[in-house]
N, C-alpha and C positions, 0 to 999 in steps of 0.2 A: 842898810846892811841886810833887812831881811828880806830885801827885793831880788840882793844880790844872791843870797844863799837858795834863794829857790830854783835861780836858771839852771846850776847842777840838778838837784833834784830834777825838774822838768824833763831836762836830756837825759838823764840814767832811765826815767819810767820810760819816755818814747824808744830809748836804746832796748829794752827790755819788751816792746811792744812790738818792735820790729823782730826783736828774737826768737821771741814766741808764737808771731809770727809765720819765720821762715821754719820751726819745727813743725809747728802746725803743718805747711803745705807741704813738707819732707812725709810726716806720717801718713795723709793722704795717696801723695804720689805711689808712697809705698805700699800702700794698704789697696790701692787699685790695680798697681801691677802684680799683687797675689792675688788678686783676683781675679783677675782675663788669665792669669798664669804666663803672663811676660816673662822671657829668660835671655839673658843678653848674651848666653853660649848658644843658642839654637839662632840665634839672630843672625850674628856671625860665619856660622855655620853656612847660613842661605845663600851668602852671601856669592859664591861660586854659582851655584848653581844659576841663583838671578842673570850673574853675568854674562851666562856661557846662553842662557837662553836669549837674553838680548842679543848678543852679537852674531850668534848661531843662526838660530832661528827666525831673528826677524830682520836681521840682514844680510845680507843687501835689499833692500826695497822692490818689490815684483810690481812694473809698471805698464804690464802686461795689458791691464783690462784701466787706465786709467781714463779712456773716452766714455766709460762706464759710470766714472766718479761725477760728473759732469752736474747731471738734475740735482742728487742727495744734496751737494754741497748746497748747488742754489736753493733747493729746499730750505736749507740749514738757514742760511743767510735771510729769504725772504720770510721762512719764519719768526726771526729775531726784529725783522723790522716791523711785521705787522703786529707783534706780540706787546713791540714797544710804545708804537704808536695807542693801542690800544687802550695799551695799559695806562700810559701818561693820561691820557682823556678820564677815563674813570676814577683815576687816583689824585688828580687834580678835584672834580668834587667830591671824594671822600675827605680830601686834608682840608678844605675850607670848612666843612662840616666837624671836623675834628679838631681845629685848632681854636682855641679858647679867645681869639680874640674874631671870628668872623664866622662861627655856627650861628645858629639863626638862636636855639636854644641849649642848655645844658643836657637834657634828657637827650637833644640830639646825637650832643656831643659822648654821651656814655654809650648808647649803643652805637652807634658807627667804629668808636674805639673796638667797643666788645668784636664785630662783624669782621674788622679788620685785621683782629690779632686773632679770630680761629685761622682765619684765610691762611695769615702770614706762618702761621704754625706747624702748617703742613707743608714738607716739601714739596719742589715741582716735578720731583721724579716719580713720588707718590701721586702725586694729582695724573699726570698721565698715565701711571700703571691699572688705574680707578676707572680715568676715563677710556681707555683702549677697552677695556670689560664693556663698556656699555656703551661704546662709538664704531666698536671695532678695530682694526690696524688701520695705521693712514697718519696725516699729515695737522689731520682737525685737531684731535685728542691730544698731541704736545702741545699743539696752539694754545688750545686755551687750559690748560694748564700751566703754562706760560706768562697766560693772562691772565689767569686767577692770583698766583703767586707775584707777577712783578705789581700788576693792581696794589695789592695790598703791602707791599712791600716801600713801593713809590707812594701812597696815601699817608705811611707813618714821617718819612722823610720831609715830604711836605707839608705837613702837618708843623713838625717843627720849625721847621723853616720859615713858613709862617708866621709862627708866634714869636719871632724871632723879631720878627719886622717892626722898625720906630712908630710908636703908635700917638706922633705927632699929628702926623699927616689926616689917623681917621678922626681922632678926636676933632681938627678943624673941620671934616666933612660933615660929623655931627654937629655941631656949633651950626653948619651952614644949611644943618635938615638935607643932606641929602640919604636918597633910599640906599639899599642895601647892595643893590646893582650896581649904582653909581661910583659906592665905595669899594665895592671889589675890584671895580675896574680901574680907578683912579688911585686907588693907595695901595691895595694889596697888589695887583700885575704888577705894577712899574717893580716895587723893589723883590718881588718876589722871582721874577725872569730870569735873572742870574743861577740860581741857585737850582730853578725847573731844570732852566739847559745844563746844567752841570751833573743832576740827578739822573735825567732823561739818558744823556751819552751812556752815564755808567753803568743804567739798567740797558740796553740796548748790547753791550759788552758784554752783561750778565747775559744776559738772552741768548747771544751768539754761542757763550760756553756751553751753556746750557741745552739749546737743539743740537748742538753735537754728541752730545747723549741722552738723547731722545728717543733713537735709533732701537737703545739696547732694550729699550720695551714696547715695542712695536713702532711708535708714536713719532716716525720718519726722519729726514736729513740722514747727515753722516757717521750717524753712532748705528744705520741697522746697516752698513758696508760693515763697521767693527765686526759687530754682532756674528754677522754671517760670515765674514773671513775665520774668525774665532771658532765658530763651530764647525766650521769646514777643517780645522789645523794649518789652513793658510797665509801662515804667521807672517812671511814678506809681503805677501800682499795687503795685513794688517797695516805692518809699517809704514806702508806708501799712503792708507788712509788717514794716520795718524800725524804723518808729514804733513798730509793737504790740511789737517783741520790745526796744526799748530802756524801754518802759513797765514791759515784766516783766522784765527784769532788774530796773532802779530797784524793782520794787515789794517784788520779791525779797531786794534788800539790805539795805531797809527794815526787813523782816518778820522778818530775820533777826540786826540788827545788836542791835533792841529782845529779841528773845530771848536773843539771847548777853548783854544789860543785865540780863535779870532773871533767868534761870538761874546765871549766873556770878557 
């Protein structure tokens, strides 16, 4: 009887836990939109004007100068793959290094983490806003801002993933004395490849969004066409940039969803 009399009790505290709960995040909510000073009458308000500029001003699409679009875009794109490729190599030995079952040591393993989560901390808009100061404008300065931030981003991914992995396999490599080589290449690759190619597509995706506005702070591709239509008031011919870069992305997704289909 007293086993039974408690499951009420139990369900009223968790009912009550959940309720306090959902006040809690109501007071928060509330208490941050007095603070940015959010008002849901000026919101609405916008909301005309938003429209009439969309439809007004940026279109029809001005496809005027689009032989022009031509390099940026490819920029965009070959940016995203060299940024990916990069990045997977050096994030690949940061996660073995980070993951708890294939650093060499622990001390390793603490700073690598530390290394990896400033990196990861700073966005990639900011690392090219940083680097354009001290590289100049150009195509380098997004790169590797690029590669700074998907590095460390793919290192943390991998890292779990890793540790993730059945740790049958090495425990027999040890039993059989093999070295440290031996066992990354025989236990950790095999089941760990899956999940690389699956991480790798997605940062490459990332990357693509990403050099698309890249542009807006010197640091190339398709986001300084934005840039520079925007400051000119060349709002249609914004639109047609903005077309081409929602095309590559979609074509990107595409190209990559059906890879991760047959590789995986």
């Amino acid at each position: 009887m007293h086993h039974l009399n408690t499951k009420p009790a139990q369900f009223q505290r968790r009912k009550m836990k959940r309720f306090l709960s959902l006040i809690f995040f109501a007071v928060v909510v509330f208490m941050a939109m007095r603070y940015v000073s959010f008002n849901f009458v000026e919101l609405f308000q916008s909301i005309p004007a938003f429209i009439t500029f969309i439809f007004v001003d940026f279109f029809p699409p001005n496809v005027s100068d689009i032989k022009d679009y031509a390099k940026p875009v490819l920029d965009t794109l070959f940016i995203g793959v060299v940024a990916t490729c990069i990045s997977s190599f050096l994030a690949m030995g940061a996660g073995l290094l980070m993951a708890h079952n294939t650093t060499p040591h622990p001390v390793i393993r603490f700073v690598s983490r530390g290394i990896v989560t400033f990196f990861r901390s700073i966005p990639f808009l900011l690392w090219a806003s940083v680097l354009v100061i001290i590289l100049g404008v150009g195509v380098l300065p997004g790169m590797i801002g690029l590669i700074l931030f998907g590095s460390a981003f793919l290192a943390r991914v991998y890292a779990e993933s890793i540790e993730e992995i059945s740790s049958e396999s090495l425990e027999a490599l040890d039993a059989a004395g093999a070295t440290y080589g031996q066992k990354i290449k025989h236990a950790i690759i095999p089941q760990f490849l899956p999940s690389f190619i699956s991480w790798t597509l997605f940062m490459f995706e990332i990357n693509i969004r990403a050099s698309a506005i890249l542009g807006i702070v010197g640091a190339g591709g398709v986001g300084i066409l934005i840039k520079q239509t925007m400051d000119l008031f060349q709002y249609s011919k914004t639109a047609t940039v903005i077309t081409i870069m929602i095309v590559l992305i979609l074509t990107v997704e595409f190209i990559t969803n059906r890879l991760r289909e047959r590789l995986i």
